[in-house]
TIMILO-529636 format. One record per residue: chain; x, y, z of N, C-alpha, C in turn; residue number from 1. Coordinates in Angstrom, 3 decimals. Layout:
<'A'; <X; Y; Z>; <X; Y; Z>; <X; Y; Z>; NUM>
...
END
This chain:
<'A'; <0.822; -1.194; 0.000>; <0.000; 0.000; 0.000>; <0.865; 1.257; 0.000>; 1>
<'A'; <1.859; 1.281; 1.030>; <3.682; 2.329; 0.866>; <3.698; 2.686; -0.460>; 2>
<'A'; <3.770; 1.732; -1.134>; <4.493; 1.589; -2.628>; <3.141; 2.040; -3.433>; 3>
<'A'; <2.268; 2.025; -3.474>; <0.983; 2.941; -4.392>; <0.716; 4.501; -4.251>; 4>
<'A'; <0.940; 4.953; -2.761>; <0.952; 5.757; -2.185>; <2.143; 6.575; -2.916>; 5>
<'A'; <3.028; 6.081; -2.840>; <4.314; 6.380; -3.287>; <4.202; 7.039; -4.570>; 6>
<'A'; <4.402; 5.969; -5.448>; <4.298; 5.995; -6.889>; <2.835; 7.016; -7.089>; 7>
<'A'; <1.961; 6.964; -6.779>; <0.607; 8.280; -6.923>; <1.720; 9.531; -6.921>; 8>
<'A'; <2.072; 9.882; -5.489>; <3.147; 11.392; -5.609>; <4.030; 11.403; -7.022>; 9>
<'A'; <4.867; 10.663; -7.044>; <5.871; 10.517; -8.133>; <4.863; 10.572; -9.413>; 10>
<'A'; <3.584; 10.096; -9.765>; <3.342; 10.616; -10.912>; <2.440; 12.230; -10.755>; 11>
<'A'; <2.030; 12.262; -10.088>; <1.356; 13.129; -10.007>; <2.418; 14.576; -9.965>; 12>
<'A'; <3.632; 14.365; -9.206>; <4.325; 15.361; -9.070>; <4.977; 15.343; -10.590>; 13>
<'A'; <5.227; 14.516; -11.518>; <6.227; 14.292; -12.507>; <4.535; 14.922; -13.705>; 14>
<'A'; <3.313; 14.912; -13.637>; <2.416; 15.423; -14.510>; <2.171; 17.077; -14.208>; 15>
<'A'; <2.403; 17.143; -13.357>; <2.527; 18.928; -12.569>; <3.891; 19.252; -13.266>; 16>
<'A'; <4.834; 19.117; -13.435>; <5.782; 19.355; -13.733>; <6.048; 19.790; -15.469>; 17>
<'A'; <5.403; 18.638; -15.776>; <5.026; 18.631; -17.392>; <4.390; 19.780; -17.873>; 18>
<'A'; <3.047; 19.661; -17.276>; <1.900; 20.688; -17.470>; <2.340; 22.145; -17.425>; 19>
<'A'; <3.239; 22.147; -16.524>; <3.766; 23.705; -16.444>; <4.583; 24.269; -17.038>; 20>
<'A'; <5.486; 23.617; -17.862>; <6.187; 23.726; -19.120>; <7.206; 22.439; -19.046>; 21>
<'A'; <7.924; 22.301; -17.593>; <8.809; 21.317; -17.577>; <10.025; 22.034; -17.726>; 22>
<'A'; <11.240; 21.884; -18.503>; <12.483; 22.329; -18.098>; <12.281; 23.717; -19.090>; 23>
<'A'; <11.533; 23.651; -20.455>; <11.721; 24.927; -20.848>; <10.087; 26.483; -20.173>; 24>
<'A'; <10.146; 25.807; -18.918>; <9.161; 27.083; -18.035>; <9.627; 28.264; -18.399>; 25>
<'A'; <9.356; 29.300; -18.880>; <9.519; 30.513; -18.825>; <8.427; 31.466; -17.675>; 26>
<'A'; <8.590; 31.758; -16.559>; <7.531; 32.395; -15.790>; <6.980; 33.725; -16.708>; 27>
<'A'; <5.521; 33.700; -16.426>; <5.184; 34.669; -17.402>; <4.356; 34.713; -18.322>; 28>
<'A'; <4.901; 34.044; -19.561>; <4.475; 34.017; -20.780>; <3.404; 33.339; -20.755>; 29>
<'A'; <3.094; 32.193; -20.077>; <1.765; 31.707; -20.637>; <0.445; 32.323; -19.810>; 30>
<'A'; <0.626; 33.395; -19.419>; <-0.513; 33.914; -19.113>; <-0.755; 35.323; -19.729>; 31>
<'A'; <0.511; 35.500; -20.812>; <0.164; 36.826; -21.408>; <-0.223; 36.253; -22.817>; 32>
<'A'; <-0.274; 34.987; -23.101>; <-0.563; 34.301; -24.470>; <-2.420; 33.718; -24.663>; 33>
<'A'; <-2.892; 34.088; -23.501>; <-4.080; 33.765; -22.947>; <-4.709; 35.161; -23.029>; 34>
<'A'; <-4.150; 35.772; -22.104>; <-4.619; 37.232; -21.879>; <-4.551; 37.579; -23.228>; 35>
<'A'; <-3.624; 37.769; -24.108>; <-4.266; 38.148; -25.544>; <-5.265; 37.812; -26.020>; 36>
<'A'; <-5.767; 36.653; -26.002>; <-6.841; 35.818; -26.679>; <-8.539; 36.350; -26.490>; 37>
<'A'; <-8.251; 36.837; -25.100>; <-9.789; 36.992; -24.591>; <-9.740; 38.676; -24.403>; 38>
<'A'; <-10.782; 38.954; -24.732>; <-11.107; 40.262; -25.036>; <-11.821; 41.292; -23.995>; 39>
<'A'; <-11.648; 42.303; -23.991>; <-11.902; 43.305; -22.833>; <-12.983; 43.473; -22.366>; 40>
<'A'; <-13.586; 43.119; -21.140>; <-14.998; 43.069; -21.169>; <-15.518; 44.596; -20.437>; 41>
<'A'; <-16.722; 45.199; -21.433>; <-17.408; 46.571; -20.923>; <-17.634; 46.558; -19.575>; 42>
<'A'; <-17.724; 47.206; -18.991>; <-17.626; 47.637; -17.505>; <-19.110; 48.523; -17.306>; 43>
<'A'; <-20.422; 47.794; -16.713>; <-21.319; 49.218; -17.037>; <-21.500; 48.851; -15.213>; 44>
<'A'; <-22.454; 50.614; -15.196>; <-22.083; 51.025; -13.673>; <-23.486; 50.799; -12.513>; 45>
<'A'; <-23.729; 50.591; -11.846>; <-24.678; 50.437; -11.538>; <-25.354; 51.884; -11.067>; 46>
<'A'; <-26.805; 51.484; -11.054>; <-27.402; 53.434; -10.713>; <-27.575; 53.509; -9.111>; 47>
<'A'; <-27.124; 54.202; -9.027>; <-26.459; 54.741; -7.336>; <-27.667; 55.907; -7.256>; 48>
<'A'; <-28.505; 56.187; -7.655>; <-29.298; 56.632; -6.797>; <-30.655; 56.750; -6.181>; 49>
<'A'; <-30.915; 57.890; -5.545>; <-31.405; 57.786; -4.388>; <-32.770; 57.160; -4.474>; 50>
<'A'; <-33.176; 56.383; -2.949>; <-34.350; 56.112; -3.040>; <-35.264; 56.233; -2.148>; 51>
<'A'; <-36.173; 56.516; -2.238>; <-37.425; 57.240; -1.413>; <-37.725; 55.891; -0.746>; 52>
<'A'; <-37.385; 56.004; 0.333>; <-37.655; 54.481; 1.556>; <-39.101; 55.319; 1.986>; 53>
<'A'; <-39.414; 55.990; 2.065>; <-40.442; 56.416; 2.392>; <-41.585; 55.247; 2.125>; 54>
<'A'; <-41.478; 55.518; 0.538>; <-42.328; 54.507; -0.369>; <-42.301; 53.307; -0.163>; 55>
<'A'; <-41.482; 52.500; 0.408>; <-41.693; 50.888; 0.612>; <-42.166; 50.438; 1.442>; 56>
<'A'; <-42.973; 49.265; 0.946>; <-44.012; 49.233; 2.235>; <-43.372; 47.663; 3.250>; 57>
<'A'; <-43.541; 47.712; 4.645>; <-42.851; 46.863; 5.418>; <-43.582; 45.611; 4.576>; 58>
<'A'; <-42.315; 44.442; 5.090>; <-42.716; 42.911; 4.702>; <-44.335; 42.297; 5.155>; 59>
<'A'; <-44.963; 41.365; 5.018>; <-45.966; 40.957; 5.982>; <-44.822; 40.242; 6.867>; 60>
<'A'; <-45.737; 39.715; 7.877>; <-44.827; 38.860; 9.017>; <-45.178; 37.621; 8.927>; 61>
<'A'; <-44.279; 36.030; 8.589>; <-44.850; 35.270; 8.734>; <-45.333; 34.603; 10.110>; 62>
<'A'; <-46.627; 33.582; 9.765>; <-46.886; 33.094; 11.459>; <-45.956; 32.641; 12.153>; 63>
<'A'; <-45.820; 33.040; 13.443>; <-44.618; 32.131; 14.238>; <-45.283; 30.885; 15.042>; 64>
<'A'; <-45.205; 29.574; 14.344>; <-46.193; 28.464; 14.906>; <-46.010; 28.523; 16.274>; 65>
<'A'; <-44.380; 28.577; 16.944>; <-44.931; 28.341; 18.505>; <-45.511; 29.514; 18.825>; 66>
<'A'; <-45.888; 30.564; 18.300>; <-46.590; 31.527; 19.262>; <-47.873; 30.918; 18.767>; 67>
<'A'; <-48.327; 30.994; 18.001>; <-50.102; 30.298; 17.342>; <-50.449; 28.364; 18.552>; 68>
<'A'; <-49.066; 28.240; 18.693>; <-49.371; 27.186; 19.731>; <-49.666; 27.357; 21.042>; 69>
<'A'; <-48.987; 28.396; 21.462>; <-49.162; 29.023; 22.506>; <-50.598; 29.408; 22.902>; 70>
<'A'; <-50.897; 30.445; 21.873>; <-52.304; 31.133; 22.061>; <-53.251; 30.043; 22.045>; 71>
<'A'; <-53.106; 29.087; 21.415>; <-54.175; 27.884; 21.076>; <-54.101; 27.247; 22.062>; 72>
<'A'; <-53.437; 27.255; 23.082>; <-53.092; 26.243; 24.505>; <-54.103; 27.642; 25.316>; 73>
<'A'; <-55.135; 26.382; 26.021>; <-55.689; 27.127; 27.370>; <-55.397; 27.720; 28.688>; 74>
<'A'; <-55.378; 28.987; 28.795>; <-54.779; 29.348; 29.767>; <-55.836; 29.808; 30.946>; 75>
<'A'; <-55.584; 29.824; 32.266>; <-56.431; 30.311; 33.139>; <-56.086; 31.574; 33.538>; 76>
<'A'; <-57.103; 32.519; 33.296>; <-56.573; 33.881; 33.868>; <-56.846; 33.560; 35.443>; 77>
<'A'; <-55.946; 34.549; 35.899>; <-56.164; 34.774; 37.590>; <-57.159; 35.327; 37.459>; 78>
<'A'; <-57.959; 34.885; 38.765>; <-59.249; 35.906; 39.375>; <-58.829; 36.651; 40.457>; 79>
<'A'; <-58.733; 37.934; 40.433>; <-58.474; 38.479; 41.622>; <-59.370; 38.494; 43.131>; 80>
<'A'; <-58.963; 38.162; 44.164>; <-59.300; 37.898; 45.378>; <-60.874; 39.117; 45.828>; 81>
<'A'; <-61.594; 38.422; 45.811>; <-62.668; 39.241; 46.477>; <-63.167; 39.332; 47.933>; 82>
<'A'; <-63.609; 40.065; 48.664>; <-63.477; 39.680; 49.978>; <-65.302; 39.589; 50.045>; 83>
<'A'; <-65.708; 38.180; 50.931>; <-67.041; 37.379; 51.076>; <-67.711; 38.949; 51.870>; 84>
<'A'; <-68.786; 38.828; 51.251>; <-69.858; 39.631; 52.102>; <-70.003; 39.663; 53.436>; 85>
<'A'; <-70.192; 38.285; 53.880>; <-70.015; 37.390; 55.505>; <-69.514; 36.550; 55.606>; 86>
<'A'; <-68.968; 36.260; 56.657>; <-68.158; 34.566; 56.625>; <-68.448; 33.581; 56.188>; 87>
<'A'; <-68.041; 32.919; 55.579>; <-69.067; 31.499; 55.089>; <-68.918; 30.183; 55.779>; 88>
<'A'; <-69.247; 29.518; 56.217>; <-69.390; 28.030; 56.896>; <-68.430; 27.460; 56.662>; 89>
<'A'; <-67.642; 27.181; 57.711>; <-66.728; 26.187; 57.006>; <-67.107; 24.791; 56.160>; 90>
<'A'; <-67.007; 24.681; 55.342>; <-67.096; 23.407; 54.822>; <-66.992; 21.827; 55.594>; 91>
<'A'; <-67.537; 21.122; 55.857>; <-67.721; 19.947; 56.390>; <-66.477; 18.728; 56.185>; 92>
<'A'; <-65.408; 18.546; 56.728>; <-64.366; 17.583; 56.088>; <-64.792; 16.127; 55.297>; 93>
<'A'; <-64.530; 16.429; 54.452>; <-64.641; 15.009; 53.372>; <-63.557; 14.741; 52.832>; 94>
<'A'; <-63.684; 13.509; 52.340>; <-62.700; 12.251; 52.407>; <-62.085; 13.178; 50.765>; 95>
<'A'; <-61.394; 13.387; 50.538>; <-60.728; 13.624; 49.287>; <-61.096; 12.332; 48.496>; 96>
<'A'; <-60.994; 12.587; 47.110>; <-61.688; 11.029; 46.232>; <-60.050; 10.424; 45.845>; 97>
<'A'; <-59.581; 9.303; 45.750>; <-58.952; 8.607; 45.765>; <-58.529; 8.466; 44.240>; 98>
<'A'; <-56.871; 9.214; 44.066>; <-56.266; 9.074; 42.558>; <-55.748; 7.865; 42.823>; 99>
<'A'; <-56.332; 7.820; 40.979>; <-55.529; 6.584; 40.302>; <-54.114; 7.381; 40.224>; 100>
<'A'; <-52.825; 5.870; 40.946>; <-51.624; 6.156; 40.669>; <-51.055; 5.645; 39.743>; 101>
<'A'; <-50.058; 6.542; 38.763>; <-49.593; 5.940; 37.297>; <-48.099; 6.466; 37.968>; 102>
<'A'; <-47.108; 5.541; 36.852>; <-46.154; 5.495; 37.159>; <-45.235; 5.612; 35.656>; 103>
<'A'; <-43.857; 6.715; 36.243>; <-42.987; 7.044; 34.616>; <-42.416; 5.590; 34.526>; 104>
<'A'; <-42.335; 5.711; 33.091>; <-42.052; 4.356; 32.571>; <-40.522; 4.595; 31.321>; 105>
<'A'; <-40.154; 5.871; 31.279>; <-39.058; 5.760; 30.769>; <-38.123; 6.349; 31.974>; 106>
<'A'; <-36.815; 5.425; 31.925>; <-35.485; 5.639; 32.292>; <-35.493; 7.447; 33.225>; 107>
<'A'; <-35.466; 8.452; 32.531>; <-35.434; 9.769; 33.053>; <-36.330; 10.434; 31.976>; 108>
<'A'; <-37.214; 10.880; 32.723>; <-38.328; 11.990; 31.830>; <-37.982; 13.301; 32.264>; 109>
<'A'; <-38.058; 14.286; 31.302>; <-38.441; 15.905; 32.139>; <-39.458; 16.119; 32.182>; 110>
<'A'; <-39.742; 16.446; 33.475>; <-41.229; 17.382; 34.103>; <-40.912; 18.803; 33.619>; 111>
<'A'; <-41.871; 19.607; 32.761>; <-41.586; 20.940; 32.411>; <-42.767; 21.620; 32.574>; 112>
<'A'; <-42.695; 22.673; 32.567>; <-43.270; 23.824; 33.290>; <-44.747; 24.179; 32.300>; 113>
<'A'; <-44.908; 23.847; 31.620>; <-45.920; 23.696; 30.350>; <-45.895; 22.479; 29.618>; 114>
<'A'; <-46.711; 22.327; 28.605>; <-47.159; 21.139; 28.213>; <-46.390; 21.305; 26.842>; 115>
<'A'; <-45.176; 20.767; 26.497>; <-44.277; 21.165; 25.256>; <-42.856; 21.086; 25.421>; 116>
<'A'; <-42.281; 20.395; 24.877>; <-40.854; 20.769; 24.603>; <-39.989; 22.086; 24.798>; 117>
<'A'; <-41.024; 23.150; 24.556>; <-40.182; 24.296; 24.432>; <-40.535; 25.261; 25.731>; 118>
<'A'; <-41.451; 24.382; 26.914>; <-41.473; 24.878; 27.783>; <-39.943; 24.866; 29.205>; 119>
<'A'; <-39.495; 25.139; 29.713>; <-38.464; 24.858; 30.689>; <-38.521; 23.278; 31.523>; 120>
<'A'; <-37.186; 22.994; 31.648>; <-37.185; 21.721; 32.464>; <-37.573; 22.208; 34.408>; 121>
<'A'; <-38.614; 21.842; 34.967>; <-38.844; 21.652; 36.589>; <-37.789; 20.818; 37.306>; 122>
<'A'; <-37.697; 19.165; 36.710>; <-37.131; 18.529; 37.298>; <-37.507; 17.513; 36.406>; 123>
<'A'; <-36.486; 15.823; 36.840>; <-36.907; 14.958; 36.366>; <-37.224; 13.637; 36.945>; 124>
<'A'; <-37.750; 12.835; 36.353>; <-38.564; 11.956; 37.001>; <-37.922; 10.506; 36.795>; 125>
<'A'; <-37.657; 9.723; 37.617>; <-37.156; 8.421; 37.202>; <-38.037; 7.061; 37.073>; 126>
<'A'; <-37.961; 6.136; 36.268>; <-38.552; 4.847; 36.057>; <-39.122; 4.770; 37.374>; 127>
<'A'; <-40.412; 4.430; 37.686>; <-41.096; 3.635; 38.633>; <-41.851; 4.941; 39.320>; 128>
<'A'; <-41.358; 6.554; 39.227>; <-41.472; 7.081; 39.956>; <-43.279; 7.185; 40.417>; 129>
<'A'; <-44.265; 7.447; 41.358>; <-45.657; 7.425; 41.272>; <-45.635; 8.743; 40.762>; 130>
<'A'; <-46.885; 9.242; 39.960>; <-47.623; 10.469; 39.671>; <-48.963; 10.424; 39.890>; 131>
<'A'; <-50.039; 11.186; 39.934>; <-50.977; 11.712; 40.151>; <-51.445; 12.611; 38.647>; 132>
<'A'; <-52.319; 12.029; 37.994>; <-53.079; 13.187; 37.069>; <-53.649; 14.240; 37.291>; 133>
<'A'; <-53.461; 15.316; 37.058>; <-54.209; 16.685; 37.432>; <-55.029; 17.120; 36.472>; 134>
<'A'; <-54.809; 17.088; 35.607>; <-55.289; 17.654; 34.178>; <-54.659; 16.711; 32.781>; 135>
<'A'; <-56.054; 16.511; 31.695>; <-55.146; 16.176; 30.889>; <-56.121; 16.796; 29.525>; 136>
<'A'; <-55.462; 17.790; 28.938>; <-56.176; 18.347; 28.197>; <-56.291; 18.029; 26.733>; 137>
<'A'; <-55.412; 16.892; 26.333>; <-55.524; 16.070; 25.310>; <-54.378; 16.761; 24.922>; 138>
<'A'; <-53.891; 15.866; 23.513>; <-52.278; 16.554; 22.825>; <-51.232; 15.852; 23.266>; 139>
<'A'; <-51.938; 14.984; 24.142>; <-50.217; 13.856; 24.230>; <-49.660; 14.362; 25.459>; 140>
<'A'; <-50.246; 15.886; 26.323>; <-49.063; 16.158; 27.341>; <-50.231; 16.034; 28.301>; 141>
<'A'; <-49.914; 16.241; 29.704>; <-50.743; 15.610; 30.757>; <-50.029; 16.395; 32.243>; 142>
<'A'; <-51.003; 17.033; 32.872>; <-50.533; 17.767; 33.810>; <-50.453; 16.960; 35.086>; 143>
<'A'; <-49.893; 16.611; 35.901>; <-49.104; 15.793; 36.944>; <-48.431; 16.380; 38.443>; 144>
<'A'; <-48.791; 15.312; 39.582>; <-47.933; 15.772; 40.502>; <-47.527; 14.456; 40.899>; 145>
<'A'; <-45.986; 14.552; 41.459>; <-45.138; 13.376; 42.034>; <-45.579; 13.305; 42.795>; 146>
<'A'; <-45.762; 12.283; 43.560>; <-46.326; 11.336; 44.584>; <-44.866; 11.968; 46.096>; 147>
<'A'; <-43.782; 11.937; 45.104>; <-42.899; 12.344; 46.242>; <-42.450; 13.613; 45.908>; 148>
<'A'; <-42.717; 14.365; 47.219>; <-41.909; 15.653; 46.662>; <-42.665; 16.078; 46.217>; 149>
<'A'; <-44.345; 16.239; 45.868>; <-45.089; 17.113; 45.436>; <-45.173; 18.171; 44.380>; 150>
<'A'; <-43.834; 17.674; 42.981>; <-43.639; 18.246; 42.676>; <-44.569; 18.535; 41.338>; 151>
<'A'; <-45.366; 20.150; 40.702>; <-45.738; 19.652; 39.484>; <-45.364; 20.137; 38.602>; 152>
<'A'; <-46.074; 19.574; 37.586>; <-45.551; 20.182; 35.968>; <-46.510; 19.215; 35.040>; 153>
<'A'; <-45.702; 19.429; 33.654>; <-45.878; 18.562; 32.198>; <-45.503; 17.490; 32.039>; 154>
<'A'; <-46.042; 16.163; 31.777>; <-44.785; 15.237; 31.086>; <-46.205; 14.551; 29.977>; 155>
<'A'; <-44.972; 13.983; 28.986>; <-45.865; 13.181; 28.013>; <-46.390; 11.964; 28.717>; 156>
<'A'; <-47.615; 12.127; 28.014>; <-48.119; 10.812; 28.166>; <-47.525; 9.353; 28.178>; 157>
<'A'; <-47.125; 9.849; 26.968>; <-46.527; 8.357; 26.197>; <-45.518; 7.965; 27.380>; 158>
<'A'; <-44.747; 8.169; 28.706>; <-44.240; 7.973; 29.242>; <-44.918; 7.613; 30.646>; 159>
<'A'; <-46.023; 7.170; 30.812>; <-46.929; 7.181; 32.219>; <-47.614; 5.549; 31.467>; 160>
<'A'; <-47.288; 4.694; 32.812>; <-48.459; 4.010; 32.490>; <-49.069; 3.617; 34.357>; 161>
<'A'; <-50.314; 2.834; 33.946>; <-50.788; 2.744; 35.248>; <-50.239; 1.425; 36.115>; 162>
<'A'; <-50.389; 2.283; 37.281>; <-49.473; 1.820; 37.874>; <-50.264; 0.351; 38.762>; 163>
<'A'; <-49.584; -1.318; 39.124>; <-50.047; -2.467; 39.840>; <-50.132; -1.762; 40.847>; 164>
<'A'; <-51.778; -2.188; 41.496>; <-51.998; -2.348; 42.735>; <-51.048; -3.230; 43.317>; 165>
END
């Protein structure tokens, strides 16, 4: 393989050599024997002037999908705090209703702060970990709290399944 390698340089250097005149090279000449040949090309100028920016009218803007995703995702406005006419009754203690627990099923998921990729990472969640459904507003993402650590956020679906009694 030395020896192909080899012999490639040696011809390649010995066809460079040729091509360029070889022993009778004169530097020079063969580019004024060329340059004769081809002919002077017109030179025209471009129009340099002025232009009334006034007159142009701005681009349209194209849609920016994650903002159109955004707006299309439901949001809850705050209600601001009103204060009760009269006290109201306390409410009677009842049993909270009993979540179904599902559990992440890939390796490390991110919990993020919205329902999307392009929302921020919270934290992440490991194989087996329990969750709690809070919301699931369809779209594949599913609003969640850890069983430990109370923590919430986003995670895909596709990564939750339900969890053995």
């Amino acid at each position: 393989m030395t020896r192909f390698i080899l012999l490639t340089f040696v011809f390649l250097f010995w066809a460079f050599y040729e091509m360029s005149g070889g022993a009778g090279f004169q530097p020079g000449t063969a580019s004024r024997e060329i340059a004769d040949d081809i002919p002077e090309p017109a030179v025209t100028r471009a129009d340099t002037g002025m232009v009334d920016l006034t007159r142009l009218t701005p681009p349209t803007p194209l849609p920016d999908v994650a903002l159109a995703t955004a707006r299309a995702a439901p949001v809850a406005a705050p209600v601001p705090p009103t204060a009760p006419a009269e006290p109201a009754a306390a409410p009677a203690p009842a049993e909270a209703p009993a979540r179904e627990i599902w559990q992440v099923t890939g390796a490390r998921v991110n919990l993020r702060a919205g329902p999307g990729t392009r929302y921020q990472v919270v934290t992440q969640l490991r194989r087996g970990d329990g969750v709690t459904i809070l919301s699931d507003p369809g779209g594949g993402w599913v609003e969640l709290r850890a069983v430990e650590g109370d923590r919430v956020g986003w995670m895909s679906a596709n990564f939750l399944a339900l969890a053995a009694d």
